[in-house]
LUMNU-724612 format. One record per residue (C-alpha): residue number from 1; x, y, z. Coordinates in pm, 1 decimal, padded with zeros to 6 digits. Layout:
% LUMNU-724612
<pt NUM,<X,Y,Z>>,
...
This chain:
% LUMNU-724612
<pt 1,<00880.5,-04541.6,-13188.6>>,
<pt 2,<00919.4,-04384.2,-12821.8>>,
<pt 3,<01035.7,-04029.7,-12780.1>>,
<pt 4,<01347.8,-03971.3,-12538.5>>,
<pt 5,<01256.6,-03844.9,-12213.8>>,
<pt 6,<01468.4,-03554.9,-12243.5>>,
<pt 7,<01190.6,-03429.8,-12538.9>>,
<pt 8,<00915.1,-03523.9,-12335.6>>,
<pt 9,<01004.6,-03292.5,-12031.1>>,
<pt 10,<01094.6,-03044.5,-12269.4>>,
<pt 11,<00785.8,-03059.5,-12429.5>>,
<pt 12,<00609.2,-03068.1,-12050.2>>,
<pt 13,<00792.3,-02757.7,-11955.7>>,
<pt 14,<00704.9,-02555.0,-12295.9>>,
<pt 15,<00329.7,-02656.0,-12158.8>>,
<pt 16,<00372.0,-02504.6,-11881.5>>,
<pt 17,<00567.1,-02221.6,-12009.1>>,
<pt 18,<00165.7,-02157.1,-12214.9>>,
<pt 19,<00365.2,-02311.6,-12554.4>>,
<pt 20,<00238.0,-02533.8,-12788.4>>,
<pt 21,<00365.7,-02905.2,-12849.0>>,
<pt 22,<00278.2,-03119.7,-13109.9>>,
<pt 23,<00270.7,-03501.0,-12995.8>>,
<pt 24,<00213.3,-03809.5,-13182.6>>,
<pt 25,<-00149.9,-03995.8,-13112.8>>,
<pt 26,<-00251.2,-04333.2,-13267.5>>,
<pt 27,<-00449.9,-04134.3,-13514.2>>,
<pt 28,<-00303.4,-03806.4,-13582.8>>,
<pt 29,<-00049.6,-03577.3,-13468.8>>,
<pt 30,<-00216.1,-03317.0,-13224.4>>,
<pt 31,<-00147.6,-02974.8,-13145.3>>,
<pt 32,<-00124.9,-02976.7,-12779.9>>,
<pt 33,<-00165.0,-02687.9,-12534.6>>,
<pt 34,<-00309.1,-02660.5,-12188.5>>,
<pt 35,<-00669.6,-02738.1,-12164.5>>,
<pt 36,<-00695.9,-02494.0,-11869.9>>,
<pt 37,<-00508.7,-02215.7,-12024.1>>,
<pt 38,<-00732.5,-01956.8,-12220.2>>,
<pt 39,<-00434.7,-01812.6,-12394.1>>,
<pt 40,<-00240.7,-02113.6,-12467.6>>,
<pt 41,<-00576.8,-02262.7,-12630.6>>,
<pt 42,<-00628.2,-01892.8,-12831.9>>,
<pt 43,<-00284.2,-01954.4,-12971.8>>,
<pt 44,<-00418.3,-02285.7,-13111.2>>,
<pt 45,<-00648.7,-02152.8,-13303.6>>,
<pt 46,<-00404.3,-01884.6,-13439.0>>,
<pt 47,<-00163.5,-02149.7,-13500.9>>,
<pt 48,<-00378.5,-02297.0,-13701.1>>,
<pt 49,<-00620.7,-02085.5,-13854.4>>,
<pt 50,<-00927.5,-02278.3,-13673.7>>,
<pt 51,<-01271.0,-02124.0,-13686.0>>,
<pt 52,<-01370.2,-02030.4,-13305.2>>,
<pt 53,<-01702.9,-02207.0,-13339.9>>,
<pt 54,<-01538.2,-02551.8,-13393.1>>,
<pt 55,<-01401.0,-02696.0,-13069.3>>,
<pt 56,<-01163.8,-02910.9,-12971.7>>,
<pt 57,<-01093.1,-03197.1,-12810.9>>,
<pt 58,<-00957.2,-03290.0,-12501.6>>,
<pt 59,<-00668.8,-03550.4,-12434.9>>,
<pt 60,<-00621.5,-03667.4,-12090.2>>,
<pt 61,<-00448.4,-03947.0,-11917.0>>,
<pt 62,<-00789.2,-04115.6,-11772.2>>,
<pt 63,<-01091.0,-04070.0,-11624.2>>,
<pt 64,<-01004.2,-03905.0,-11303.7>>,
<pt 65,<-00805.7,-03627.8,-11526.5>>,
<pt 66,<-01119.9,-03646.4,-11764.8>>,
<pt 67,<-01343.4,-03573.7,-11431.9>>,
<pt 68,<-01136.9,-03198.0,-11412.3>>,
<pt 69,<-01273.4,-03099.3,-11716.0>>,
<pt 70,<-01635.4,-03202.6,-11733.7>>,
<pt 71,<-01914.1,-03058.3,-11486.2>>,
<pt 72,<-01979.6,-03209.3,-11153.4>>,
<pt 73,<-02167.0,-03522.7,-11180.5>>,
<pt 74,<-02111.5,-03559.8,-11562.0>>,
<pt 75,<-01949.0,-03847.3,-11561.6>>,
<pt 76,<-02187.9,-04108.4,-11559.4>>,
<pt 77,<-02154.3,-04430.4,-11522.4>>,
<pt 78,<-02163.4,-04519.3,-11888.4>>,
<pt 79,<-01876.9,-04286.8,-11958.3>>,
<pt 80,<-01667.8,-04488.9,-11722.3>>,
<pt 81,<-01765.7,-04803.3,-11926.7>>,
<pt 82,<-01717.8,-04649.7,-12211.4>>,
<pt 83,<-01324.8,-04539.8,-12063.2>>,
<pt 84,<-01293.1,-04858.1,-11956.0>>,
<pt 85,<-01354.7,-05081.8,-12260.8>>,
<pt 86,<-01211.3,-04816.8,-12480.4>>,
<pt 87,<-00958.5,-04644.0,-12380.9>>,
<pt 88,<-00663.3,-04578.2,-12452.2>>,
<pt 89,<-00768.7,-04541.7,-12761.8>>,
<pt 90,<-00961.4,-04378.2,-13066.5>>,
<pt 91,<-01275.4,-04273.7,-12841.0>>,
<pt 92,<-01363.8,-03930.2,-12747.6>>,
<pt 93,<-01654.9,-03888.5,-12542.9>>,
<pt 94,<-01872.3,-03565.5,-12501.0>>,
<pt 95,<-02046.6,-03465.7,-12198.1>>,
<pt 96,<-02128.7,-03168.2,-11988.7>>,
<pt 97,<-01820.5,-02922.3,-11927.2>>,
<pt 98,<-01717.9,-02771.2,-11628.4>>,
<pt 99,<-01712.3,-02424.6,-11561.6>>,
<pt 100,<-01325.7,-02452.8,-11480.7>>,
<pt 101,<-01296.9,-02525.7,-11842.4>>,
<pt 102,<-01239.4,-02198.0,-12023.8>>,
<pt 103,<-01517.1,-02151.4,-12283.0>>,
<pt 104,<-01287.6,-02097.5,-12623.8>>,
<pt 105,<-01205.1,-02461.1,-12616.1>>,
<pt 106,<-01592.5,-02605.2,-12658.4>>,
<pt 107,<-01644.1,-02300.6,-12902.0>>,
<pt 108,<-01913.2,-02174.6,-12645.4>>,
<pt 109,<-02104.3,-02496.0,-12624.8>>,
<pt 110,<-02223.8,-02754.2,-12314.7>>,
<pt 111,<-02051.8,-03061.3,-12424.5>>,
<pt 112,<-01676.8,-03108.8,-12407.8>>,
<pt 113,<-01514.3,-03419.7,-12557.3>>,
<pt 114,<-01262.1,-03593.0,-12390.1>>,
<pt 115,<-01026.4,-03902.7,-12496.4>>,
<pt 116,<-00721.0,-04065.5,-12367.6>>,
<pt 117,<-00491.4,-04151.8,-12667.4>>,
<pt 118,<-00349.3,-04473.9,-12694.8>>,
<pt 119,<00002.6,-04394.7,-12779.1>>,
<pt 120,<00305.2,-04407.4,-12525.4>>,
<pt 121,<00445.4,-04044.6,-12605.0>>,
<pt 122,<00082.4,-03885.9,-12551.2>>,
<pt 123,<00072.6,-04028.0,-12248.4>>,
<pt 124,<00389.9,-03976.4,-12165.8>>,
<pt 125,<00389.8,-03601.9,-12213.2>>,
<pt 126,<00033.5,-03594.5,-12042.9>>,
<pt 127,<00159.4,-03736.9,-11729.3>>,
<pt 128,<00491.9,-03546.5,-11717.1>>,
<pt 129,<00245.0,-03226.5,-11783.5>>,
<pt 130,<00046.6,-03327.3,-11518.6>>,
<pt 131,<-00318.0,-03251.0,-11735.3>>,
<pt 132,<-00511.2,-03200.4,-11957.7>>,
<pt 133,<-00402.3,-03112.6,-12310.3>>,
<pt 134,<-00629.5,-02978.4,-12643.7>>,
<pt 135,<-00527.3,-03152.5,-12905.4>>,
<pt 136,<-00697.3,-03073.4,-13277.8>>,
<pt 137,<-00469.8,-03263.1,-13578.1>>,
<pt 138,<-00152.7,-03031.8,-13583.2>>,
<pt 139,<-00172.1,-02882.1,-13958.5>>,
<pt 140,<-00366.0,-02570.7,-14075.0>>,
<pt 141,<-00745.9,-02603.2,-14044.1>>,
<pt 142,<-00897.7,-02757.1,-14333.2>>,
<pt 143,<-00578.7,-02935.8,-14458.0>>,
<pt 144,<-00462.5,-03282.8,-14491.2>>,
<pt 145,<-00435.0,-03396.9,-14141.1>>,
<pt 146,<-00051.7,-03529.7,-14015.5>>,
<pt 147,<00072.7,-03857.3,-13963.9>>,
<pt 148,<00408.3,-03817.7,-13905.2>>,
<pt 149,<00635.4,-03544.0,-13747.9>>,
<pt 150,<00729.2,-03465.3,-14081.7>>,
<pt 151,<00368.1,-03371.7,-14187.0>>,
<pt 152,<00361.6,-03102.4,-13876.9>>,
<pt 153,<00748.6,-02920.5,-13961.2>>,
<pt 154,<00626.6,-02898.0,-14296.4>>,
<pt 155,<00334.6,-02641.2,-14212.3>>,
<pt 156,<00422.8,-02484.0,-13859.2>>,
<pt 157,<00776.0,-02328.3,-13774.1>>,
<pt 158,<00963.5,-02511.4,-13484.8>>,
<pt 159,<00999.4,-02156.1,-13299.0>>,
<pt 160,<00598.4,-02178.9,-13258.7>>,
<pt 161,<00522.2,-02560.7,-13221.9>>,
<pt 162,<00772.4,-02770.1,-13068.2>>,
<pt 163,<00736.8,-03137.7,-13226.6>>,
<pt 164,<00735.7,-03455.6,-13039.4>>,
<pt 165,<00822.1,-03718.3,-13304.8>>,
<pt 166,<00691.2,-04069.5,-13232.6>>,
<pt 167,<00702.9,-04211.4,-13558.5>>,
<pt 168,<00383.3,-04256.0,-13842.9>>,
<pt 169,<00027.6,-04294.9,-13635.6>>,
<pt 170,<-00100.8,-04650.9,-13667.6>>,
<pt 171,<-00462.8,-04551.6,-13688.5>>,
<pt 172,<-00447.1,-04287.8,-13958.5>>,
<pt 173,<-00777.4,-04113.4,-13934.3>>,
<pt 174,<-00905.7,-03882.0,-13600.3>>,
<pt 175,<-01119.1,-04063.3,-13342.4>>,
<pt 176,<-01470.8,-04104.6,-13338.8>>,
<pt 177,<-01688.5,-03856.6,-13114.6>>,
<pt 178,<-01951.0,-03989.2,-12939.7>>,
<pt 179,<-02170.3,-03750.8,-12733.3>>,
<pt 180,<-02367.3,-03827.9,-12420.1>>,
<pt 181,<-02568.5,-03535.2,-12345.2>>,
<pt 182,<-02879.8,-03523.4,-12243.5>>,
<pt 183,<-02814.4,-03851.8,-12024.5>>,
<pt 184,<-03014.0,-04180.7,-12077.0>>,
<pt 185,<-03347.1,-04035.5,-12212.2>>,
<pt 186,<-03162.3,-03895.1,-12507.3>>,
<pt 187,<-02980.8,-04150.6,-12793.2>>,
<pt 188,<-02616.5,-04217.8,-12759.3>>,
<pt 189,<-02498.5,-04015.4,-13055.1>>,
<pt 190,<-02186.4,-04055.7,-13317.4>>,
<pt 191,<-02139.1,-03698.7,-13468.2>>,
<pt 192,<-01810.8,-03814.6,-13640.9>>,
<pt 193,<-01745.8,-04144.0,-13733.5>>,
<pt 194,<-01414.9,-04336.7,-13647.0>>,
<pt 195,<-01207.0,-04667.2,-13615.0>>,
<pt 196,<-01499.9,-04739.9,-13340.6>>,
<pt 197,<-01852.6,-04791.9,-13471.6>>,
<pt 198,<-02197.0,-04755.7,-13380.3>>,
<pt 199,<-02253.8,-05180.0,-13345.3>>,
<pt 200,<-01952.2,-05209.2,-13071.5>>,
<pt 201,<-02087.8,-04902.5,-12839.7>>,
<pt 202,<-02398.7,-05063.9,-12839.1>>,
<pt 203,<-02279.9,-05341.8,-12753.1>>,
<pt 204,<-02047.8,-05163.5,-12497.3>>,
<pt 205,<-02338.3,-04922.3,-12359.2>>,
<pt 206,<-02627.7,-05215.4,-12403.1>>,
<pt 207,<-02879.4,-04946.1,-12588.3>>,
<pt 208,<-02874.0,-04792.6,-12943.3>>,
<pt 209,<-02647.5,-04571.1,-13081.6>>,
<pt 210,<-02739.6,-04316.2,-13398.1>>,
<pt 211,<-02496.9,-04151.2,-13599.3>>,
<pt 212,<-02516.1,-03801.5,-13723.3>>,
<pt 213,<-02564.9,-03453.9,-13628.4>>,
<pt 214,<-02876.1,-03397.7,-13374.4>>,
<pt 215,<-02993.7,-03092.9,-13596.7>>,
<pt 216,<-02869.6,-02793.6,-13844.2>>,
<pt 217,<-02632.7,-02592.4,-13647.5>>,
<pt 218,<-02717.2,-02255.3,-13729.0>>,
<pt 219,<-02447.3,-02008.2,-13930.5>>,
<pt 220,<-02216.9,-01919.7,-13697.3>>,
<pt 221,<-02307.5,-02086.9,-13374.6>>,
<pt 222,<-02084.8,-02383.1,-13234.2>>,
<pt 223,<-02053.2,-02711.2,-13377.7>>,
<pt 224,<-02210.2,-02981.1,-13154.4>>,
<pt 225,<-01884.6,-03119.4,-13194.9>>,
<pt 226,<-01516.2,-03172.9,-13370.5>>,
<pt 227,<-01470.0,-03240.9,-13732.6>>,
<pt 228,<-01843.1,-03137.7,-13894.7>>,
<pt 229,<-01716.1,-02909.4,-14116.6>>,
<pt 230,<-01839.3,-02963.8,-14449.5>>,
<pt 231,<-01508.8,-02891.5,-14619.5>>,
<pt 232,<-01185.5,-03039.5,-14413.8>>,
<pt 233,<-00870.3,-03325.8,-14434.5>>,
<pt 234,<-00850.1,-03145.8,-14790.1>>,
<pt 235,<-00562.8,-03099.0,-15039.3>>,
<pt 236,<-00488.2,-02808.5,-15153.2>>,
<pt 237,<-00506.7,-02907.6,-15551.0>>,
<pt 238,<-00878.7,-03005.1,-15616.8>>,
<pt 239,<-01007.5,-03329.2,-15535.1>>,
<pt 240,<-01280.4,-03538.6,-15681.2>>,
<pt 241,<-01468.6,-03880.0,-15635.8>>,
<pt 242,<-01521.9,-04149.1,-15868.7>>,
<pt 243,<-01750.7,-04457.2,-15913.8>>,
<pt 244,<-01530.6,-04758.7,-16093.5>>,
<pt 245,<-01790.4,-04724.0,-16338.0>>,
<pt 246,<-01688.3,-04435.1,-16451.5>>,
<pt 247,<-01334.0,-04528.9,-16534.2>>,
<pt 248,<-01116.5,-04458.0,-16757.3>>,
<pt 249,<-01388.8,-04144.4,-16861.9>>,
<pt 250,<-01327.0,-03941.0,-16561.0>>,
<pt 251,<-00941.0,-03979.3,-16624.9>>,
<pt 252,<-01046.6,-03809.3,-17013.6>>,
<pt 253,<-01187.1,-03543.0,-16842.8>>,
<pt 254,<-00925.5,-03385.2,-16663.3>>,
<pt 255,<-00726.3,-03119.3,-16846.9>>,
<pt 256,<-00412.4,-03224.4,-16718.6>>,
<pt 257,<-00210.7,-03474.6,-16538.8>>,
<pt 258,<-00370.5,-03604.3,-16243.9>>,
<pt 259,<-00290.6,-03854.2,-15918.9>>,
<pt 260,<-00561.6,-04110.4,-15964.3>>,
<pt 261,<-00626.2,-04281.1,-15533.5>>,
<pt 262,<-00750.0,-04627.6,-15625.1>>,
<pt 263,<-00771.2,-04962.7,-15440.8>>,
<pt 264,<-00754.0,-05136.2,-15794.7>>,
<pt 265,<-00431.2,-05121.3,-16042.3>>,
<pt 266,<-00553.9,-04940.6,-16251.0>>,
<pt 267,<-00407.7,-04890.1,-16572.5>>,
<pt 268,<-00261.9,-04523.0,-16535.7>>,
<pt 269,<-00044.6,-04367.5,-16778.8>>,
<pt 270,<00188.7,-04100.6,-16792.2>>,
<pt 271,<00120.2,-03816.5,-16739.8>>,
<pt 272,<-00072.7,-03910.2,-16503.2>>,
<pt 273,<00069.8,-04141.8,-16168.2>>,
<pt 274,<-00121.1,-04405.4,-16000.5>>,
<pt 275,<-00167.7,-04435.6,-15614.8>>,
<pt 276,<-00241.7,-04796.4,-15493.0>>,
<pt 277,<-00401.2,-04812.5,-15185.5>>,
<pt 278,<-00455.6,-05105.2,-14973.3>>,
<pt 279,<-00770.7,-05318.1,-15010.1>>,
<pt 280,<-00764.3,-05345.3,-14602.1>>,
<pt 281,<-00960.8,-05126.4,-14428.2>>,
<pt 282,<-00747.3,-05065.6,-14172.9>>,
<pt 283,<-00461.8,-05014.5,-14382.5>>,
<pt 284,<-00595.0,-04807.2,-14633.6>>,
<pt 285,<-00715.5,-04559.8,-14330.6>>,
<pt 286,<-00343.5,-04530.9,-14190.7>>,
<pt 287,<-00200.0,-04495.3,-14564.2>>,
<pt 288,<-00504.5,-04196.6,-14705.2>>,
<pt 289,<-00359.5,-03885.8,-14544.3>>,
<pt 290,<-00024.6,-03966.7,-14660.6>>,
<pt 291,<-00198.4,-04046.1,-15006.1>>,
<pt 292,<-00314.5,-03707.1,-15041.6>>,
<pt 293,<-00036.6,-03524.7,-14909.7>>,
<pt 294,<00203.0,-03725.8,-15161.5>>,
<pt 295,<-00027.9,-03633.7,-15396.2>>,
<pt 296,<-00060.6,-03266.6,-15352.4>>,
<pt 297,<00344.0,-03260.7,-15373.8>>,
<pt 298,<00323.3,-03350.7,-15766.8>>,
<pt 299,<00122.0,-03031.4,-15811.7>>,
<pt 300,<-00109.4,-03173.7,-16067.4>>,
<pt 301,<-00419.1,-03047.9,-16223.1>>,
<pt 302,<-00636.0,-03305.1,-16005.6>>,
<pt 303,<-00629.0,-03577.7,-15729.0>>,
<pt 304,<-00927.1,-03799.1,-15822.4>>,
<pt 305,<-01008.6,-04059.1,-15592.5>>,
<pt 306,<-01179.8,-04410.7,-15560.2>>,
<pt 307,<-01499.3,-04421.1,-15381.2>>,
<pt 308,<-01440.1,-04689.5,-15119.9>>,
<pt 309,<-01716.5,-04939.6,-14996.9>>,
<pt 310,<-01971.9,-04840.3,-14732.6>>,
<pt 311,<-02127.3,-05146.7,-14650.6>>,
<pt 312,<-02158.5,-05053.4,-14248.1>>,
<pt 313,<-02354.8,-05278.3,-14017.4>>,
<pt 314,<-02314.4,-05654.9,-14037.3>>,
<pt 315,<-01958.9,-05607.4,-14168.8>>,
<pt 316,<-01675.9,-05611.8,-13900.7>>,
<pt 317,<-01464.4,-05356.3,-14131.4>>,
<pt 318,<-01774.1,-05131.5,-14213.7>>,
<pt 319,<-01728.7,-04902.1,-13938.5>>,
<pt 320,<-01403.7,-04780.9,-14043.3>>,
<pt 321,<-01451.4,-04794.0,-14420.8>>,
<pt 322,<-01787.6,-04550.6,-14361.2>>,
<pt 323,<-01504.3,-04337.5,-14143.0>>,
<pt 324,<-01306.5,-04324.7,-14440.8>>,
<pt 325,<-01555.9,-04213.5,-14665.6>>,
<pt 326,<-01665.5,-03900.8,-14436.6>>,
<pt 327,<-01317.3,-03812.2,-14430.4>>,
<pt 328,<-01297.2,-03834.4,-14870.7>>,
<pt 329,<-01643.3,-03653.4,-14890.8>>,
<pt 330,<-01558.2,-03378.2,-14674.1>>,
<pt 331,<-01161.5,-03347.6,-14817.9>>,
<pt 332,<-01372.4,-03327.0,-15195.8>>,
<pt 333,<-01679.0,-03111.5,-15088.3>>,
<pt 334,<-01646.1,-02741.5,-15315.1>>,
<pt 335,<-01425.5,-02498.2,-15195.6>>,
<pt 336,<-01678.3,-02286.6,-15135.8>>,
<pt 337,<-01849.6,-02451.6,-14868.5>>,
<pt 338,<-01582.2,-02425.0,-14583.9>>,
């Protein structure tokens, strides 16, 4: 779905005016504000209720826009590979930020990720803005991420967030972060996993790639990175994993009705309701957020969901399938562990 061009300058202009703009990506809708712009990037985090120690990330058009906000020198000659096998597309890429790059948006820390979305209003609006955007999912932090335009009117006032809509997102779930710091000597390193997995970089970058956080990131310093909170993409009614072992027992134990998230038809009677989700990896990654927002809306007792298969290297869906189950274990972790 393409956006008119009458919405896109309009949306350029409120950018420049220090608004905020929510635009359609290929994975989520994004809150977009100007990278370079303390106080438009401070009213991000209002807007959305973001801790200041997680950062953002930063959408650009391509690597010479990507080049404004990292530090001189930073990008490497591997981060144009990367660029140019991957994007467009669901890649962002930390390295070394500028000092032109106002501090709030890498919560205080070296690395800055960049990415250039692969979806014809981003780029769009990028271009007509003329740089570089933030761009965390547009809903409040901690919540179901958006898919559609919908999604984003639904939690943030039009007065406050003007909304680009470009139809559902194709890819469903946010991109994965790779980060480069520390140059070759150090591992090529996924802190969140996406629709892009550890195999294909390798392949891409012709050395290994690990996955996972570098370290514990002490209480209250900044993340190495977007999306490592332990408790996020969650719906507000509580929200469990099960084994299909454990079926129909877990249903028994709910005091209440409950949305059951399965890949099998299972058989689910009232009161409870039944969500079938695609067997396709791909699919079932564009379809979860609107899963658990559709299931939030029945305001039931519980959402309990279907583990989904990890079976990762070797497997050309395993990748995205281990995506999708750090986005279920982090939207079920306790409440209490934000």
């Amino acid at each position: 779905m393409s956006t008119p061009l009458e919405q896109i300058r309009l949306g350029a202009r409120r950018l420049r005016e220090g608004g905020v703009v929510a635009f359609p990506t290929e994975t989520v809708y994004g809150l977009g504000a100007d990278a370079l712009s303390e106080a438009a990037v401070a009213r991000v985090y209002e807007l959305k209720g973001r801790p200041r120690r997680n950062p953002l990330i930063v959408h650009v058009a391509g690597p010479e826009m990507a080049r404004q906000v990292v530090a001189a020198g930073a990008w490497t000659d591997e981060a144009e590979l990367l660029a140019r096998r991957f994007w467009p597309g669901p890649l962002s890429i930390i390295l070394a930020r500028s000092p032109a790059l106002p501090e709030i948006v890498t919560a205080g820390s070296g690395g800055v990720a960049v990415r250039c979305p692969d979806h014809p209003t981003a780029l769009a609006l990028l271009f007509e803005f003329g740089g570089p955007l933030v761009g965390p999912s547009a809903n409040p932090s901690g919540r179901v991420s958006p898919t559609t335009a919908a999604h984003v009117r639904e939690a943030f006032d039009e007065r406050d967030v003007l909304v680009l809509d470009g139809g559902a997102c194709a890819g469903g779930i946010e991109s994965t972060v790779l980060s480069l710091m520390g140059g070759r000597g150090v591992p090529a390193r996924i802190l969140r996993p996406g629709l892009i997995g550890a195999e294909e970089l390798a392949r891409a970058l012709g050395r290994p790639v690990v996955s996972g956080p570098p370290a514990a990131v002490a209480e209250g310093a900044p993340l190495p990175g977007p999306g490592l909170l332990p408790r996020h993409y969650a719906p507000a009614t509580p929200a469990s994993l099960f084994s299909g072992r454990d079926w129909p027992g877990v249903l028994g134990a709910v005091a209440g009705p409950a949305v059951v998230i399965s890949r099998t038809a299972r058989a689910v009677a009232p009161p409870h309701t039944l969500i079938l989700m695609p067997t396709n990896a791909h699919a079932y990654a564009a379809r979860l957020y609107a899963a658990l927002r559709e299931a939030d809306a029945l305001h039931v007792a519980a959402i309990l969901i279907e583990r989904v298969p990890e079976d990762g290297p070797g497997r050309g869906d395993g990748p995205v399938w281990s995506a999708i189950a750090d986005r279920l274990n982090r939207a079920t972790a306790r409440a209490d562990n934000p």
